[in-house]
PDB file of N, CA, C and O in Angstrom:
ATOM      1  N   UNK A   1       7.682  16.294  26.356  1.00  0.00           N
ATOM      2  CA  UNK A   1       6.583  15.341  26.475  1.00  0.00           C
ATOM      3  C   UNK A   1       5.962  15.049  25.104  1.00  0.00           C
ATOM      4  O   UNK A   1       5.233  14.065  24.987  1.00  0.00           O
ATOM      5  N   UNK A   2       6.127  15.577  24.419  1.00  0.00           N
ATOM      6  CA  UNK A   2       5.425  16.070  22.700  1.00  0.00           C
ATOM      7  C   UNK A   2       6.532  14.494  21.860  1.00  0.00           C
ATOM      8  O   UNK A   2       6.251  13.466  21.244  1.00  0.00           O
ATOM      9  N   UNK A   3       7.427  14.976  22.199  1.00  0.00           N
ATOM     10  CA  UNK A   3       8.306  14.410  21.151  1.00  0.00           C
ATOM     11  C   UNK A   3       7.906  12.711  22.173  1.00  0.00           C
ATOM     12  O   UNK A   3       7.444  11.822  21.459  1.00  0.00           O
ATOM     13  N   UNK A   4       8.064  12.398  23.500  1.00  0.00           N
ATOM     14  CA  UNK A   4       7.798  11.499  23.754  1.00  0.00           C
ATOM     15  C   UNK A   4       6.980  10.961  23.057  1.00  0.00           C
ATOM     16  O   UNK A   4       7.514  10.156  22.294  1.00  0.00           O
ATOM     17  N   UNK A   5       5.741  11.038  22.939  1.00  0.00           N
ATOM     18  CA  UNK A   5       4.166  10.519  22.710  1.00  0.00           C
ATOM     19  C   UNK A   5       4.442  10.328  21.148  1.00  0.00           C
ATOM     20  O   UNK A   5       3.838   9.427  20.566  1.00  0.00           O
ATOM     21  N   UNK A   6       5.556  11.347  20.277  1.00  0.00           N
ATOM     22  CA  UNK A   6       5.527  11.068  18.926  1.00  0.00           C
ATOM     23  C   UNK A   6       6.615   9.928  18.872  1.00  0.00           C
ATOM     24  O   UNK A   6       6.715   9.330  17.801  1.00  0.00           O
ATOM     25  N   UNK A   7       7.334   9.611  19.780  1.00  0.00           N
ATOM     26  CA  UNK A   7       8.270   8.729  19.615  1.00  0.00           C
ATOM     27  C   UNK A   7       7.465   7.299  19.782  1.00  0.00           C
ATOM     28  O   UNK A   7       7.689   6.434  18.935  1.00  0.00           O
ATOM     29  N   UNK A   8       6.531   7.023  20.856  1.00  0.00           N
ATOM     30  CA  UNK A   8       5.862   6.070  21.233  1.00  0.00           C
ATOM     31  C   UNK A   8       4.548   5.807  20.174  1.00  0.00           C
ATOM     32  O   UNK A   8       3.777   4.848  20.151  1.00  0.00           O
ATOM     33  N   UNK A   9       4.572   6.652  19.570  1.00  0.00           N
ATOM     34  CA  UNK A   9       3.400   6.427  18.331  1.00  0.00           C
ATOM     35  C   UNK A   9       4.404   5.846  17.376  1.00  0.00           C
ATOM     36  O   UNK A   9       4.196   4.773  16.808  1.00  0.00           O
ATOM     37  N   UNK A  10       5.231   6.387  17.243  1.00  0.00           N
ATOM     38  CA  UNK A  10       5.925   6.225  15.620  1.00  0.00           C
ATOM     39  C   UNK A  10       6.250   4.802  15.643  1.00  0.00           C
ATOM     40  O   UNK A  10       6.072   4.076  14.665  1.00  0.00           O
ATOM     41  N   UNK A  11       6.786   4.355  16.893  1.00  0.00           N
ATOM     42  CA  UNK A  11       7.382   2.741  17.659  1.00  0.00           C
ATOM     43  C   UNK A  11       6.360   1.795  17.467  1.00  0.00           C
ATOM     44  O   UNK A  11       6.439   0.880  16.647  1.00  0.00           O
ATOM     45  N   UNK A  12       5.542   1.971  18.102  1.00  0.00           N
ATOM     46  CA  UNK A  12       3.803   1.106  18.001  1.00  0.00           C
ATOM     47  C   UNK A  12       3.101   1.511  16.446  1.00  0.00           C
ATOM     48  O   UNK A  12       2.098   0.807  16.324  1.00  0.00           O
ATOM     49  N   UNK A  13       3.251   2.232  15.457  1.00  0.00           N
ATOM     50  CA  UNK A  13       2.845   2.182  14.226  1.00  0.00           C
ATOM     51  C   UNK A  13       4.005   1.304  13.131  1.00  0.00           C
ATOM     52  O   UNK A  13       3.904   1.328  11.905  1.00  0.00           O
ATOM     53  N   UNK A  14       4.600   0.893  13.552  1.00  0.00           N
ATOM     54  CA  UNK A  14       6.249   0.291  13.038  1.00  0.00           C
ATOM     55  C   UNK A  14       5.188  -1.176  13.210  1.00  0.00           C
ATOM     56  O   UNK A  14       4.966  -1.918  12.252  1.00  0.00           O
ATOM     57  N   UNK A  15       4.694  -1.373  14.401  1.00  0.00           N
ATOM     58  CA  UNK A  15       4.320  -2.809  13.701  1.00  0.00           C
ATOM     59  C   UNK A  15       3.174  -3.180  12.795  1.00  0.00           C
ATOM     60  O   UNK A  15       2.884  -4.230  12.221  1.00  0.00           O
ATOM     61  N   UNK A  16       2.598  -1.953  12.849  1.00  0.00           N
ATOM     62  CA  UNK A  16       1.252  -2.342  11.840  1.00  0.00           C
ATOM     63  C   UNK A  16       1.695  -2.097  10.077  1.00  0.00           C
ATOM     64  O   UNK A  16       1.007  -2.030   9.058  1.00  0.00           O
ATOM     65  N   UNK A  17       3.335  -2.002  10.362  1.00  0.00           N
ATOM     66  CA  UNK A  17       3.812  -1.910   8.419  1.00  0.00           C
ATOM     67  C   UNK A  17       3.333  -3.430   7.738  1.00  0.00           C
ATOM     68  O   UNK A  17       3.916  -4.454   8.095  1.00  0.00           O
ATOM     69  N   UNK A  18       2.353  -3.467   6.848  1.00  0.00           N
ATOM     70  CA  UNK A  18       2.461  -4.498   5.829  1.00  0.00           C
ATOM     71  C   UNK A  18       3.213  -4.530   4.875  1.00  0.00           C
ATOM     72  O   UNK A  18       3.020  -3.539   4.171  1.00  0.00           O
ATOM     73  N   UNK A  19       4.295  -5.437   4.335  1.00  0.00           N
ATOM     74  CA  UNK A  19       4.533  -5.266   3.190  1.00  0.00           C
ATOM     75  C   UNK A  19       3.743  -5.385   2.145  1.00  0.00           C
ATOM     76  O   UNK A  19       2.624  -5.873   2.307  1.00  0.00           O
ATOM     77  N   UNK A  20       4.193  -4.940   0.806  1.00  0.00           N
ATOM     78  CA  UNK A  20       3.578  -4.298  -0.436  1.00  0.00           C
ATOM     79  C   UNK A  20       4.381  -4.838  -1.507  1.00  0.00           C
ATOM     80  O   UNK A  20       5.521  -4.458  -1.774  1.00  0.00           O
ATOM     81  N   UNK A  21       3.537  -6.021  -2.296  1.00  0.00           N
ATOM     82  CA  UNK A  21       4.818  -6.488  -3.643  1.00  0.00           C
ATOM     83  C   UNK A  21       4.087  -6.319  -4.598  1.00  0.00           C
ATOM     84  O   UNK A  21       2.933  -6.748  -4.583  1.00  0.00           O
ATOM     85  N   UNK A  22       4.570  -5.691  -5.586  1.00  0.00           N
ATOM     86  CA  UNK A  22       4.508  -4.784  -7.263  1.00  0.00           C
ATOM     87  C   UNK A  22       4.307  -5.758  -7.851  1.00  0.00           C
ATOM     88  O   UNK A  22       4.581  -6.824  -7.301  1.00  0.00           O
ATOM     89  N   UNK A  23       3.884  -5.750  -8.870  1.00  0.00           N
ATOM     90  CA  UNK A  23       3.534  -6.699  -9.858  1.00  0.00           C
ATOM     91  C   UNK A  23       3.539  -6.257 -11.122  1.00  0.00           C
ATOM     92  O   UNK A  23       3.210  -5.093 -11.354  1.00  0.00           O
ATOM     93  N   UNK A  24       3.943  -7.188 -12.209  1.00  0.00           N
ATOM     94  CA  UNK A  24       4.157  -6.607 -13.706  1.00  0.00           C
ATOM     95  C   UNK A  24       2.750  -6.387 -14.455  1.00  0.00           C
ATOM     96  O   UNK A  24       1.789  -6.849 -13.839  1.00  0.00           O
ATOM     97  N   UNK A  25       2.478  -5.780 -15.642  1.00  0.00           N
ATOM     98  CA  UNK A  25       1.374  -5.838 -15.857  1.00  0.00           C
ATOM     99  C   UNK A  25       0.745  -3.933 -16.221  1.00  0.00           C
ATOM    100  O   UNK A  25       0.690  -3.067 -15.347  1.00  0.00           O
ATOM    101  N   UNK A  26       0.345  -3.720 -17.740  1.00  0.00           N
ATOM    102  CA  UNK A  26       0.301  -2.559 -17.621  1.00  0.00           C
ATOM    103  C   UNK A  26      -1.269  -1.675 -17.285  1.00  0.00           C
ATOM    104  O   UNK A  26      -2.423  -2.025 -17.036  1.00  0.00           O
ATOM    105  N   UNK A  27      -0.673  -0.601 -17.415  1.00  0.00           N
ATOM    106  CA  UNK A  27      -1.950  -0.322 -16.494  1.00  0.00           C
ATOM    107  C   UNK A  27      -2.339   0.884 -17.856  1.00  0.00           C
ATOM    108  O   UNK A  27      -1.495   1.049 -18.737  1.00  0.00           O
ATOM    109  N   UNK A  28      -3.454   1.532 -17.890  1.00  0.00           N
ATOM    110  CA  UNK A  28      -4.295   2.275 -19.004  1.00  0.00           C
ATOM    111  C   UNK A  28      -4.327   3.391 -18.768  1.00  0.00           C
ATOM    112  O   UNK A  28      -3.938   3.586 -17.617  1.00  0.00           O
ATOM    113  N   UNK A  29      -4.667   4.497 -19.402  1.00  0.00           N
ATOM    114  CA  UNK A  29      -4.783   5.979 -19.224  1.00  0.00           C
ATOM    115  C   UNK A  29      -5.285   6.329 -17.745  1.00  0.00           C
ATOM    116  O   UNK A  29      -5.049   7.440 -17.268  1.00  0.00           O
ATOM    117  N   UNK A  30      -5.919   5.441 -17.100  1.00  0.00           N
ATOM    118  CA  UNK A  30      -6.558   5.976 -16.091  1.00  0.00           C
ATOM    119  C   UNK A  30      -5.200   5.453 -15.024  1.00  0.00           C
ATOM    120  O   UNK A  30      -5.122   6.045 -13.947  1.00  0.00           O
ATOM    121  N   UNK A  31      -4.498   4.721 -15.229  1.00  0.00           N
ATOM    122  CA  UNK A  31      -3.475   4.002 -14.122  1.00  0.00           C
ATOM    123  C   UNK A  31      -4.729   2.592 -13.664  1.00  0.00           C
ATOM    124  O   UNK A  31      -5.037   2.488 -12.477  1.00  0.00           O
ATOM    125  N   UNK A  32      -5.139   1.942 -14.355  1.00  0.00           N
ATOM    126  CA  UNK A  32      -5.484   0.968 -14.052  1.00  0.00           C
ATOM    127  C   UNK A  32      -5.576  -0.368 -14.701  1.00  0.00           C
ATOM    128  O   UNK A  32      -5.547  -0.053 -15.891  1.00  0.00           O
ATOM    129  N   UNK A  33      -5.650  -1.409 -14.665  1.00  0.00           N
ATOM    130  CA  UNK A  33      -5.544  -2.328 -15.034  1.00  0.00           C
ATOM    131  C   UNK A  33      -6.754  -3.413 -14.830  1.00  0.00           C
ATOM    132  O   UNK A  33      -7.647  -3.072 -14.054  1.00  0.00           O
ATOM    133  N   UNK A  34      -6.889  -5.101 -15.666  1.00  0.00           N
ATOM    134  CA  UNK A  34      -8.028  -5.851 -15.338  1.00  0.00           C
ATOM    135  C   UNK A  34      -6.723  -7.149 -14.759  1.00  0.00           C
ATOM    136  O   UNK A  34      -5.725  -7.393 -15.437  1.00  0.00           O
ATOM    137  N   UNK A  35      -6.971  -7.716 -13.654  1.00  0.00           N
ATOM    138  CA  UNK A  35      -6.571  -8.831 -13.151  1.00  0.00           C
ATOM    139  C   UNK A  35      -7.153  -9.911 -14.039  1.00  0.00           C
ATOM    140  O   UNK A  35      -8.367  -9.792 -14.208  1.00  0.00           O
ATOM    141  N   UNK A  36      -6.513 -11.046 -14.712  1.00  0.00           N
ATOM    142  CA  UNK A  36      -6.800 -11.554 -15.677  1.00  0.00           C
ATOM    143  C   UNK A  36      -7.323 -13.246 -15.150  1.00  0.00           C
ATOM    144  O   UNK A  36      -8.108 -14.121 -15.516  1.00  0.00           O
ATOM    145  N   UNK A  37      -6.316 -13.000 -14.073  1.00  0.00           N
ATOM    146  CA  UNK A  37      -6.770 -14.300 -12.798  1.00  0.00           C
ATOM    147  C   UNK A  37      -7.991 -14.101 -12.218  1.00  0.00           C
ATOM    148  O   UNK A  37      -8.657 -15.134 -12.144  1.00  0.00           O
ATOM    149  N   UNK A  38      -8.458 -13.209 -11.823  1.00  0.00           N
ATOM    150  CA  UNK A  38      -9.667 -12.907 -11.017  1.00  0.00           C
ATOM    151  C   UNK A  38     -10.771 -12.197 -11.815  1.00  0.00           C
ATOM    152  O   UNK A  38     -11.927 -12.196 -11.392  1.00  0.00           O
ATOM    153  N   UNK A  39     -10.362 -11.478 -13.187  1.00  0.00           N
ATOM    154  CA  UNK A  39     -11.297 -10.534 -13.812  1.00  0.00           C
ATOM    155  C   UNK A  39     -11.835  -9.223 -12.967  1.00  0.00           C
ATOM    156  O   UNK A  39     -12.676  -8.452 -13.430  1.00  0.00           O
ATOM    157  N   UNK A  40     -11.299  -9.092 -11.807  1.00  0.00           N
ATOM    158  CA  UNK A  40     -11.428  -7.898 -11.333  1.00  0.00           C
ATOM    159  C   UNK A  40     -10.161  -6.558 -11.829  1.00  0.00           C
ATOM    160  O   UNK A  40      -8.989  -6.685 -12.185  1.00  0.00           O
ATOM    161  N   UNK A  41     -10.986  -5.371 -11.660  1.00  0.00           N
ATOM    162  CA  UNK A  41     -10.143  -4.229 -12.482  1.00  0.00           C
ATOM    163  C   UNK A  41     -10.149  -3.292 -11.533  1.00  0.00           C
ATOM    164  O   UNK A  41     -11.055  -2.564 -11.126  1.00  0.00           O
ATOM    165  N   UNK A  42      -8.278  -3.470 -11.026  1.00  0.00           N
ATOM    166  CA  UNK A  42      -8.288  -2.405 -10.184  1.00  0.00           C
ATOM    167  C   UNK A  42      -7.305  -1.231 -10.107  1.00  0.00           C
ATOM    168  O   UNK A  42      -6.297  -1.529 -10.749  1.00  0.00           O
ATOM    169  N   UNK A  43      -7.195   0.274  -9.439  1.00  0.00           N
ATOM    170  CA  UNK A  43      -6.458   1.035  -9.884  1.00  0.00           C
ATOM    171  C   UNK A  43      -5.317   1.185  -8.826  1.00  0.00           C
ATOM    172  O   UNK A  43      -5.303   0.619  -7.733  1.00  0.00           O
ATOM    173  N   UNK A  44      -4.119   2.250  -9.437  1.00  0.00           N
ATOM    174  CA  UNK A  44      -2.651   2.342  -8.335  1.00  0.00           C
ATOM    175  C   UNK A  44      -2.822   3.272  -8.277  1.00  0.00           C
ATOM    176  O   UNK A  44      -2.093   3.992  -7.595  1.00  0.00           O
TER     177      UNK A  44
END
């Protein structure tokens, strides 16, 4: 019954995947960077 409920979670969390696209652009000692389009500065 265990593995059921983890099977039916894992199935129904499969659709809430967003994809995620990388972008060039370096980032500073801290791992962060300033968006140069927006002037917002954010970290990875």
């Amino acid at each position: 019954m265990k593995y059921f409920i983890l099977v039916i979670g894992v199935l129904l969390g499969a659709y809430r995947v967003v994809p995620a696209f990388s972008h060039g652009g370096g980032t500073d000692s801290n791992g962060c960077h300033t968006n140069h389009k927006t002037g917002g500065y954010h970290c990875h």
